[in-house]
Each structure stands twice: as C-alpha cells, then as structure tokens.
N, C-alpha and C positions, 0 to 999 in steps of 0.2 A: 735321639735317644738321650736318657740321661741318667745319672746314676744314684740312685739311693740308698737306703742306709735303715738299717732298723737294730737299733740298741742292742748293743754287745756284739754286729756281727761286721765284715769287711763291707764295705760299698759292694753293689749288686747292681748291673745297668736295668734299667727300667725304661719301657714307652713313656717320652714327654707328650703330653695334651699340649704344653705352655709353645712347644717351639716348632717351626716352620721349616722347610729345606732350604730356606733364602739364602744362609752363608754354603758355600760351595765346598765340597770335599772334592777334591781332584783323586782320579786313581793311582794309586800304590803309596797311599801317607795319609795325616791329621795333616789341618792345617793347623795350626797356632799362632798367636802373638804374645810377643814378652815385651815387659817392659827393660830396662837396662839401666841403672841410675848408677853416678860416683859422684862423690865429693870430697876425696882423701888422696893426696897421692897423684901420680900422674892418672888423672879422670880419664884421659882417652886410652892410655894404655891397659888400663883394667876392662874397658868397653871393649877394645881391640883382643887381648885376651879370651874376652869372652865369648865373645863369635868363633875362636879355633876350640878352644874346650868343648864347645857346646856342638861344633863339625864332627870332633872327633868323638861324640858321644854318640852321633846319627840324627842329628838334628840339620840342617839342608838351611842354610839362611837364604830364601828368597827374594828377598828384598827387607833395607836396611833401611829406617828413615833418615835425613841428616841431623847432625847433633843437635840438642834443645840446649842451654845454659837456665837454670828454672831457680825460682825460688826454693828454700824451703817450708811446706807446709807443715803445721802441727805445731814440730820441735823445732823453732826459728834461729835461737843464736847458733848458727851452724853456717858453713862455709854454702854455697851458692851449689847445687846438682848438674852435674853433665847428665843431661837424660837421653834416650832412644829408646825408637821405638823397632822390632823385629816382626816380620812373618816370616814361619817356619813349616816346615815340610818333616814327617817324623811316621816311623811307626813304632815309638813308641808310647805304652799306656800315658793316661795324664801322672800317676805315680811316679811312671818311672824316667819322665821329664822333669814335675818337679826335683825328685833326686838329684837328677842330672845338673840341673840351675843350682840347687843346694851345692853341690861338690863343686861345681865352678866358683862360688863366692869363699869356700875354704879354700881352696887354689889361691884364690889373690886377699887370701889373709882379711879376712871378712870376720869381726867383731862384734857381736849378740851384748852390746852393754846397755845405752839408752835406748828405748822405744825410742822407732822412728828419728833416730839420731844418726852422726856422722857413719861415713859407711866407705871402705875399698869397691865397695861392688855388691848392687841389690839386684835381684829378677824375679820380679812378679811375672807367673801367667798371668794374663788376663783373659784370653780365649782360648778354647779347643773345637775345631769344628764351633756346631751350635749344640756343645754338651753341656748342661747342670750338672754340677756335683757340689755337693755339700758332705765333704769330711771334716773330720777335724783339724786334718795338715793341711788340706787344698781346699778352695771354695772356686768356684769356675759356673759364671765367670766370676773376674775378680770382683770383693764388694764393694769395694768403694772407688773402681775406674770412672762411673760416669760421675764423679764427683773430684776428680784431678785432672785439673788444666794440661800440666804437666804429662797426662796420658792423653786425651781427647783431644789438644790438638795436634800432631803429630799423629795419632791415631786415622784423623777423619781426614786426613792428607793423602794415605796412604792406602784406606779403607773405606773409602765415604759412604757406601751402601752398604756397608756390612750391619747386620740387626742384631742388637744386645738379644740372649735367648731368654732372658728374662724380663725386659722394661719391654721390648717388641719395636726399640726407636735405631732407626741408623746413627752411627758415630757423627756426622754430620747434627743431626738432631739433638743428639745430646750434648754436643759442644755449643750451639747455640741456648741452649737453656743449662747450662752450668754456670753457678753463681759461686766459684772458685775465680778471687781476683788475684790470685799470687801471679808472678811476672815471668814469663815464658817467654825466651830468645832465639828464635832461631840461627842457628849459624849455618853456612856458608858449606864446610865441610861435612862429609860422612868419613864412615869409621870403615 
C-alpha cells in the first residue's frame, strides 16, 4: 500500500503498482527503521534517551545497530555524528510515529537553527513496512537514504535483503553503488 495525497486534502492510502510484499510485516505492528544521529552533548546519552522515549510512546525496538562515529555531510564544520541505526515494531500510523520522534528530539533540547547542522538528537524514518508516502512533513521512504553512507551501511548490516519501495534494490545493493565518500566508523558498543 501506499499513501497519496491530492491538493488540499489529508494523505489517503492508495494500492502501490511500484511495490512488492518483499519487506515483511509481522502480525500485530509496522515494522520501521529510524535513523538516530547526535553530535552535541553526551551523543550516547541522547541516543540512549531515545530508545526509552520512543518505548514509552509504543514503539518496540527490535534490534539496535552498534554505534557509527560518521562524518558530517552537507554542513561540515561541525563536530563528528554518533549515528544508529533502529528496527521498530509499532502500531502506530507513520504520522503518529513521526510525532513521536518529533517529541523525542524536544525531550533532549533539539534546536531547528542551521540546516542540516549541529543537533542533541535527530530521527529520520526511513522505512515503514514497504509504504510510499509523499506528505509534506513525512516522505517514506526517506529521500535521500540511499544516498548516506552514514545510513546504508549500518542499514545493509542489519537488513541486507530489505527492498527500497521505490528504487526496487536491497540495502545491500544500494550501499554498493553509493558514491557518498564521507567516513563511517563503526564502534564496538551498542546503545
């Protein structure tokens, strides 16, 4: 399924022609991945934070990838990103997930100043099941994942046959043709 949208009214789910039942819904939840990034502040405590916030909203963290240490892309002079990656278990809508991630990053004092700048705590979805939505606030999946290192590999670790509902390629596949050379560390510990 996936959900569309016709000028001036709420998202409306709609039959996808584009997508396949490859990625798996398990019964009684969405599955999801988020991304998890800090670079202000204790980075693992705001990551750690946000796995309880995001429990207590009815989000189920399934498995946690271990921490990345990442460059930053875009906006550079900025401090180095702790990133992670999440699969989540939820019955909530993609709305009211993102929400959910929203309130979690006002929780740990999360500041909207530069684009793509310093940050207590970012969370992009980047999947739901294998749903398309194109709103205004959400886009799902996220646009520009198969185009950060800093998500695809971490991602294709943890998911490696999972199919973008859009490009139609596994995370695996996509990591091999990303031409993101920014510098992605894996560490040792999880969160």
């Amino acid at each position: 399924m996936r959900l569309g949208r016709t000028r001036g009214s709420a998202p409306t789910i709609i039959p996808s022609l584009i997508m396949g039942s490859r990625n798996h819904r398990p019964c009684g939840g969405h599955v999801a991945f988020l991304s998890l990034g800090s670079n202000l502040g204790d980075t693992r405590q705001h990551l750690r934070s946000a796995h309880r916030a995001l429990a207590a909203a009815g989000v189920l963290i399934e498995e946690a990838s271990p921490y990345y240490a990442t460059e930053p892309v875009d906006f550079e002079e900025q401090p180095w990103f702790l990133n992670q990656i999440i699969r989540v278990r939820t019955d909530l809508t993609p709305m009211q997930l993102l929400e959910s991630c929203l309130r979690t990053e006002m929780e740990q004092d999360r500041q909207r100043g530069i684009a793509k700048g310093p940050r207590t705590l970012d969370i992009d979805v980047l999947l739901y099941d294998d749903l398309v939505l194109q709103d205004r606030r959400l886009q799902i999946p996220h646009p520009r994942m198969h185009l950060r290192r800093f998500v695809l590999e971490p991602l294709a670790v943890m998911a490696p046959g999972v199919v973008h509902p859009v490009l139609q390629e596994t995370m695996t596949s996509l990591l091999s043709r990303c031409q993101d050379a920014s510098q992605v560390q894996r560490l040792e510990e999880t969160g």
